[in-house]
C-alpha positions in Angstrom: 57.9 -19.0 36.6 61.1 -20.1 39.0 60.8 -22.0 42.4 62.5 -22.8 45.2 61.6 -25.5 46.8 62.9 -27.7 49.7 63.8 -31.5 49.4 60.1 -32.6 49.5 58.9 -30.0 46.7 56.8 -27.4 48.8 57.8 -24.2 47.3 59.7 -21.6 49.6 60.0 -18.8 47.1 58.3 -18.2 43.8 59.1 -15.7 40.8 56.6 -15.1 38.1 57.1 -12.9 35.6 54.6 -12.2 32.9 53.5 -10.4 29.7 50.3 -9.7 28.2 48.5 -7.6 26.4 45.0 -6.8 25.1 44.4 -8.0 21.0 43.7 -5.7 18.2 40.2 -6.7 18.4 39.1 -5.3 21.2 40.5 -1.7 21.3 37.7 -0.9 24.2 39.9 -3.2 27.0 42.4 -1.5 29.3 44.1 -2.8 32.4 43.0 -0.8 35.6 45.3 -0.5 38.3 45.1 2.1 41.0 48.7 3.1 41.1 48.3 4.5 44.5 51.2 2.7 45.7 54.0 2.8 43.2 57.7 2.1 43.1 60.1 3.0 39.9 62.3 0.8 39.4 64.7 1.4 36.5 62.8 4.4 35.1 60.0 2.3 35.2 56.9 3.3 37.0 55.2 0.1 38.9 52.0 -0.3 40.7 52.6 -2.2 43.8 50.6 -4.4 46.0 51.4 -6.9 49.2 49.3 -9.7 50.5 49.1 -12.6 52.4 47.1 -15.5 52.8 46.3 -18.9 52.8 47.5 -21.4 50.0 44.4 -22.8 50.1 42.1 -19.9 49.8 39.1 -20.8 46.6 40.9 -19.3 43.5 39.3 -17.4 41.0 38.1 -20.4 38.0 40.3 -19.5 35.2 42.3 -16.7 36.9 45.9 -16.5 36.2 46.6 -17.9 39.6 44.5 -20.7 39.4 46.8 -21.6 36.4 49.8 -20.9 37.8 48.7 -23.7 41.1 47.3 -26.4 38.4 51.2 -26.1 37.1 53.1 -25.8 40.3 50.9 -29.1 41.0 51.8 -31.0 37.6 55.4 -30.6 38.2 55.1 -32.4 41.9 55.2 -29.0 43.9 53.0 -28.2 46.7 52.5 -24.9 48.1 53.4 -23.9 52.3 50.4 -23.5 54.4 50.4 -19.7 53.8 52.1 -17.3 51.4 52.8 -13.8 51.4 53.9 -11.6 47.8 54.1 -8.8 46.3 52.7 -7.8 42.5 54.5 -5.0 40.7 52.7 -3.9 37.2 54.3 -1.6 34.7 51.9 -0.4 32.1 54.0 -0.5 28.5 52.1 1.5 26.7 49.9 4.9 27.2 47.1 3.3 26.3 47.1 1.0 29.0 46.9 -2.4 26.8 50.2 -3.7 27.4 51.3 -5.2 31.0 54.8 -6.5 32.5 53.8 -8.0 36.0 56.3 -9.0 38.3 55.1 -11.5 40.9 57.1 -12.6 44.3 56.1 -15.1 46.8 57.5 -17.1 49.9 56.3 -18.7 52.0 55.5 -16.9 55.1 56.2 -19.6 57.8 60.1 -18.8 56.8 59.6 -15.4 57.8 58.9 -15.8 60.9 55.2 -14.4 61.3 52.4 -16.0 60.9 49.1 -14.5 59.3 47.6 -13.4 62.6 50.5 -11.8 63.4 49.8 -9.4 59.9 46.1 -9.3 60.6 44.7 -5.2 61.1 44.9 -4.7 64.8 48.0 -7.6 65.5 50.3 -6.4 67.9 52.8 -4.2 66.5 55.7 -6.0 68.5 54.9 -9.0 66.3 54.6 -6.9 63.2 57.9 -5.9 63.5 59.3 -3.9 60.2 55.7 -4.5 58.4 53.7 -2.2 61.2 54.9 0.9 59.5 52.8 -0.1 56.3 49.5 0.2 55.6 
């Protein structure tokens, strides 16, 4: 993981990139994503998904993100009121047991909008670029 952080620690960007893959042991696993919105980026074929939301939002016990707070915490960082990212997954293998995920967030504050302004149904004049997305 890189930050970016300001003078008083609260992270403004975030990069986290990560490998993983299912053991030996347990041939029945395989990762699941949709791929119904994709991206290739170098040949490679990505899944791709935005969000936003509240730095405080009840993580998932044990989740990789729950992890990845408890060690932005331990190294004196605190996280912006709200955050928005976007996770790209590449699938390394055709059995779908190998993962490269490419995580990145900042906050959303700096971006000018805040998460009303993103909500379904916000006016599109505050949406700006994002309204042609789903």
């Amino acid at each position: 993981m890189f930050v970016v952080a300001n003078a008083q620690k609260v992270v403004q960007r975030l990069y986290w990139l990560q490998f993983e893959a299912y053991l030996p042991s347990r041939p029945d696993l395989h990762y699941g994503y949709p791929f119904t919105k994709t991206e290739t980026l170098s040949g490679m074929l990505f899944d791709v998904r935005a969000r936003f939301g509240a730095s405080s939002d009840t993580l998932k016990p044990g989740s990789d993100l729950e992890h990845v707070y408890a060690l932005l915490r331990a190294k004196g960082y605190q996280l912006p009121e709200a955050m928005m990212n976007v996770r790209l997954v590449h699938l390394l293998d055709e059995q779908k047991r190998k993962e490269l995920m490419i995580i990145y967030a900042e906050d959303l504050h700096a971006t000018g909008f805040t998460m009303n302004d993103l909500l379904p149904g916000a006016s599109a004049r505050h949406r700006g670029p994002l309204s042609k997305q789903a």
